[in-house]
KERO-398510 format. One record per atom (N, C-alpha, C, O, CB): x negated, y negated, z. Coordinates in steps of 0.05 Angstrom, whole numbers, plus 5000, padded with zeros to 4 digits. Atoms other than C-alpha are relative to their C-alpha. Glycine has a CB too. Layout:
<recs>
XYZ;...
</recs>
This chain:
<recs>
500949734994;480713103164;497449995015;495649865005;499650174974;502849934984;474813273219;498350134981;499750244964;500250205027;502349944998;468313483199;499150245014;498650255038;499149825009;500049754973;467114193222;496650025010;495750125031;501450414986;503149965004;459014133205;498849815030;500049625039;498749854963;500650114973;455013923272;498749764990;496549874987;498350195022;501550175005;451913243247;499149805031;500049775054;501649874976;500450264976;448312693286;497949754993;498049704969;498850145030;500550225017;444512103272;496749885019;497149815042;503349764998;501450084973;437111883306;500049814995;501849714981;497650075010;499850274982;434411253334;499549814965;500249594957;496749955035;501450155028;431111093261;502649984980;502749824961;497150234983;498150075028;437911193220;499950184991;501650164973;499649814979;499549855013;437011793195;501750305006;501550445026;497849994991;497349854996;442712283187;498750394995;497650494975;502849844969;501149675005;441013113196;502550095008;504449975018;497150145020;496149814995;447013723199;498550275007;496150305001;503050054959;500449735008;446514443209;501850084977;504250064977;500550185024;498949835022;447814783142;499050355009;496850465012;498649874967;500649774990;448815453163;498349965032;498849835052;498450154976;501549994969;443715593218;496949834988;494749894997;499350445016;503050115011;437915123177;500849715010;502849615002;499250034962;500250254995;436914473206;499849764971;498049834957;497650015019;500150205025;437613853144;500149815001;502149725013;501450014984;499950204998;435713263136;502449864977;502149914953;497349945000;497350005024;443312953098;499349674986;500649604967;504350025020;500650235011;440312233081;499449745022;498949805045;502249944980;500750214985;439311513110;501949914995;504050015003;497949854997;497750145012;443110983070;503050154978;505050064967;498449804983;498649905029;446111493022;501950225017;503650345005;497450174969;497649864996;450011893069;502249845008;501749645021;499850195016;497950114998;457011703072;502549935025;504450075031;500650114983;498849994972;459811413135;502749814988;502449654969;497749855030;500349724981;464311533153;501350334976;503050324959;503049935037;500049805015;464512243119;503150144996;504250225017;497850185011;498549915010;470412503080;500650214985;498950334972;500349894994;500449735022;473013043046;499949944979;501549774970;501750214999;499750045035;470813102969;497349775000;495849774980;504049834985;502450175001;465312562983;497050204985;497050444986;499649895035;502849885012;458012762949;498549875001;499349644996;499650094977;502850214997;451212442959;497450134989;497650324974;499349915034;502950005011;444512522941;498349875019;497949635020;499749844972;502050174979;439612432997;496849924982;495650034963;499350235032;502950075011;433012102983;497750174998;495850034993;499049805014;501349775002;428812752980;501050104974;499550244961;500550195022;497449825022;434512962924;500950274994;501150404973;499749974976;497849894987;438213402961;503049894997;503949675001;499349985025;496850105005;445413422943;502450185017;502550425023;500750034964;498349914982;450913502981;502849944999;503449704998;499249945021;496650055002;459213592978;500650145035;499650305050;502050254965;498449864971;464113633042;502150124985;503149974968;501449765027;498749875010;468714163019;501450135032;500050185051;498450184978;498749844973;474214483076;499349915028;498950065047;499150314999;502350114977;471013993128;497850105007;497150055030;500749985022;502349974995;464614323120;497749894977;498049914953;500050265006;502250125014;458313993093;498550214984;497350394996;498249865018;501949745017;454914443034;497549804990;497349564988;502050194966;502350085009;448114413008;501450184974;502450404973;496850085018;498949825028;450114502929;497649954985;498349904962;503049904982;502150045023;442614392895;498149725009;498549525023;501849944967;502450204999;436313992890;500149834969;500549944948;496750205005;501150145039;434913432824;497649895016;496449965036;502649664976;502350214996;429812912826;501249825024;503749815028;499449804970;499850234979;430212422881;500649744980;499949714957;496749975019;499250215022;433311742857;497949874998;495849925010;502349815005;502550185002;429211262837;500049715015;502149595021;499649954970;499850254985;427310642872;498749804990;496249814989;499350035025;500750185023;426710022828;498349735018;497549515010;503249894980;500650294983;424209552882;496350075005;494549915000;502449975040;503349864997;416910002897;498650064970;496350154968;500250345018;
</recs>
């Protein structure tokens, strides 16, 4: 299934979409390439996100994961 959400990716790796008409940053390592339907992530901000109907939703904020290495 395509992807109806406009994504793209810059020079650094990091992955942004339009949700709705708001520009978003969707993650680095944690978004899911290549993107599927039913997939869910958790970008490093912790921002969460499902592709539902080939479109990318913003469904909620938690904590940001944690990073055991810093």
């Amino acid at each position: 299934m395509a992807i109806n959400t406009k994504i793209w990716m810059t020079g650094s790796l990091d992955w942004f979409g339009y949700i709705g008409n708001e520009e978003m940053f969707l993650g680095h390592r944690s978004f899911p390439n290549p993107p599927e339907e039913g997939d869910t992530w958790t970008n490093e901000v912790g921002d969460m996100f499902r592709i539902t109907n080939g479109e990318i939703e913003h469904i909620g904020k938690t904590d940001p994961p944690k990073k055991y290495w810093e």
